[in-house]
C-alpha positions as CSV (number, residue, x, y, z in Angstrom):
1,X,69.0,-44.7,47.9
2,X,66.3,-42.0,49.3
3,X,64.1,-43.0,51.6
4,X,60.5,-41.9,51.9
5,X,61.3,-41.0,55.5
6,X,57.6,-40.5,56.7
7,X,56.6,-43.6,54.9
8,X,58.8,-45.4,56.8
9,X,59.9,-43.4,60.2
10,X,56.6,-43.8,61.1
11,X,55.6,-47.3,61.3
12,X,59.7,-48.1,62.8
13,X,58.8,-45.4,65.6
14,X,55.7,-47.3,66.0
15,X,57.4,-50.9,66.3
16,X,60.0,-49.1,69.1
17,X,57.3,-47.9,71.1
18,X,55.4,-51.0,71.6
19,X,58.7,-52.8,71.9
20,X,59.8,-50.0,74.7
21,X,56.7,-50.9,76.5
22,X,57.4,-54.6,76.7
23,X,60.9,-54.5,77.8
24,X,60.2,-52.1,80.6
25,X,57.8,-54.9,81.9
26,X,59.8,-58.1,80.6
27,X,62.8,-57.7,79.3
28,X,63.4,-60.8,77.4
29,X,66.6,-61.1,75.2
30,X,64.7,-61.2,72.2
31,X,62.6,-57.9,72.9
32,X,66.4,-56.0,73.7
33,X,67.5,-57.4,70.3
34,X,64.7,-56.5,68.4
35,X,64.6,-52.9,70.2
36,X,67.7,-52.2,69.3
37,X,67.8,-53.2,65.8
38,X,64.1,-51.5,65.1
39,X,66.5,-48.2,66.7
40,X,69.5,-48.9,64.7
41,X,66.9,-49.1,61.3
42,X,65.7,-45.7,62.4
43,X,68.9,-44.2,62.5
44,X,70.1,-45.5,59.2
45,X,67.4,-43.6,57.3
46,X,67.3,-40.5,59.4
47,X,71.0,-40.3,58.6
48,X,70.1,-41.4,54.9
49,X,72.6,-44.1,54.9
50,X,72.8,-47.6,52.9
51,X,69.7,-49.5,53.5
52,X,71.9,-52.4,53.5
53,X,73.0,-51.3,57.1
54,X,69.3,-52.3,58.3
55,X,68.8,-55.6,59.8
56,X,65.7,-56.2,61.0
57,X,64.3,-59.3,58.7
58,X,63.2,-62.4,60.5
59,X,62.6,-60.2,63.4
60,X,58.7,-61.5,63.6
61,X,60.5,-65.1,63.6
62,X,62.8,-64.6,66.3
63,X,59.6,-63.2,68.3
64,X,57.2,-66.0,67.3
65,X,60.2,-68.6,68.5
66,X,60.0,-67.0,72.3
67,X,56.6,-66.0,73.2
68,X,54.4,-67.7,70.5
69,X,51.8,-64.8,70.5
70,X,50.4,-65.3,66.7
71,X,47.4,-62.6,67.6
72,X,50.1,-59.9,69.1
73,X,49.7,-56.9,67.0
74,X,53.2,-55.9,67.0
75,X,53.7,-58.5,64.5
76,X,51.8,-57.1,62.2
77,X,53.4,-53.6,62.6
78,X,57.0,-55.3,62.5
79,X,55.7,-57.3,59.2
80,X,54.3,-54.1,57.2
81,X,57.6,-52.5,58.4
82,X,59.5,-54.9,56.6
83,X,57.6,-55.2,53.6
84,X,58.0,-51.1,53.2
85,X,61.9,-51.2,53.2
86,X,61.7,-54.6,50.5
87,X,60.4,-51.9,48.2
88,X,63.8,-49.4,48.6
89,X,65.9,-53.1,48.3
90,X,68.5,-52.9,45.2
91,X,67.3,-55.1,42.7
């Protein structure tokens, strides 16, 4: 499947940079695991490959679970994030 890459490199690059940020100043498990799999994402569309290869659902979860920070706004960007690759999801 094609991927709108600016409709959804954006909003990914977005979600590493905050996540960058926080794990230069606490570098909880979680953030590393998140970090990486927001960077993996990225590099499955750039290289246009099977969106199947992106695992980043449940990612607001596992953050929720360790720091409990409902008003951080990262969830939001990591929730609008996932909601943008449901839409290129085989039916």
């Amino acid at each position: 499947m094609n991927f709108n890459t600016n409709d959804l490199i954006e909003p990914i690059e977005d979600v590493i940079q905050i996540l960058k940020s926080r794990v230069e100043k606490e570098p909880e498990p979680v953030l590393l695991t998140l970090l990486s799999r927001y960077q993996q994402a990225k590099s499955v569309i750039e290289k246009n490959e099977k969106i199947t290869k992106i695992n980043i659902y449940g990612g607001t979860i596992a953050y929720l679970d360790t720091f409990s920070d409902y008003s951080n706004p990262l969830l939001a960007k990591m929730a609008k994030v996932e909601e943008k690759l449901k839409k290129y999801e085989p039916k």
